[in-house]
N, C-alpha and C positions, 0 to 999 in steps of 0.2 A: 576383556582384560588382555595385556598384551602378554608375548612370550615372557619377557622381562621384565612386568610389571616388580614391583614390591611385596607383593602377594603370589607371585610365583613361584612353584618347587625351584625353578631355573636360576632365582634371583639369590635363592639361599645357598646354590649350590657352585652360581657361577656359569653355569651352562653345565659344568659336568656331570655326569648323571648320578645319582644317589645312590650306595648301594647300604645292603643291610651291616648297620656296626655289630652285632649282636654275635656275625660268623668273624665278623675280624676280634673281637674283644676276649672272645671265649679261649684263644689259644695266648695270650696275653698273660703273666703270673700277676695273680693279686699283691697291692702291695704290702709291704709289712706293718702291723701296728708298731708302736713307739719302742713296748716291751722286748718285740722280736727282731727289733732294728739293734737295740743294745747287748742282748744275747748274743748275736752275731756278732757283736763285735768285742764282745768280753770272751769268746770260744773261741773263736778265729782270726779275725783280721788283728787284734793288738797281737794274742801271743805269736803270731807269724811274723809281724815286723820284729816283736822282740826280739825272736830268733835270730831274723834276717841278722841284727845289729851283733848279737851276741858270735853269729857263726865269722860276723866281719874281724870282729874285735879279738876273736882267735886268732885270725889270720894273720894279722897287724903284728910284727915283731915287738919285742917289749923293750928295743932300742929306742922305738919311735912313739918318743911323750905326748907330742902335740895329734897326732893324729889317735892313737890309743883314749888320750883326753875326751876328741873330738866327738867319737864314738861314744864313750861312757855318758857322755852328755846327750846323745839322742836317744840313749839306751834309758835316762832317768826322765827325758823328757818324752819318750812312749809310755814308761810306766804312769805318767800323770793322771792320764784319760782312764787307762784301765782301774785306777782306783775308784774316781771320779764315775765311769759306768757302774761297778759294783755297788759303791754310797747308793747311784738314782737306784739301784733293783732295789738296791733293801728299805730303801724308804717306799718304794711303791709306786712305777713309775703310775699304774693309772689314778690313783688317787693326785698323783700331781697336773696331770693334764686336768685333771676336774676342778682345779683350785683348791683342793683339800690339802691332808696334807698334817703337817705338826701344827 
């Protein structure tokens, strides 16, 4: 069999040598189930952009209609999701990934 045959460690690897995934994987973070993907994001990442909007929307003098508007509108349109997350928890997010469900 040659170095490169199709059946060679070499061929799978390219020539470069192989080293164990096992020490690269372990420091690696797990990823998140579906559950702990939306958690995070009903804890954190929405109410933080709310903020973000709400701290802008202070800022914005109340001379200024169309930007003040502008605001209030990414401000209604971040809350969408965060409702929209809450509904999947209470319904059960893993019963929905099962096909279950109402």
């Amino acid at each position: 069999m040659s170095l490169y045959s199709p059946l060679s460690p070499h061929a799978l690897t390219c020539g470069i040598p192989f080293f164990d995934q096992s020490t690269t994987l372990a420091g690696m973070p797990r990823p998140r189930n579906e559950r702990q993907a939306l958690e995070a994001e009903r804890d954190v990442e929405l109410p933080t952009q709310l903020a973000k909007y709400r701290r802008d929307l202070d800022a914005i003098p109340a001379t200024d209609k169309t930007r003040r508007e502008f605001v209030e509108w990414q401000i209604r349109f971040a809350e969408k999701p965060m409702t929209d997350v809450c509904a999947r928890l209470a319904r059960g997010v893993d019963r929905e990934a099962d096909g279950g469900g109402e």
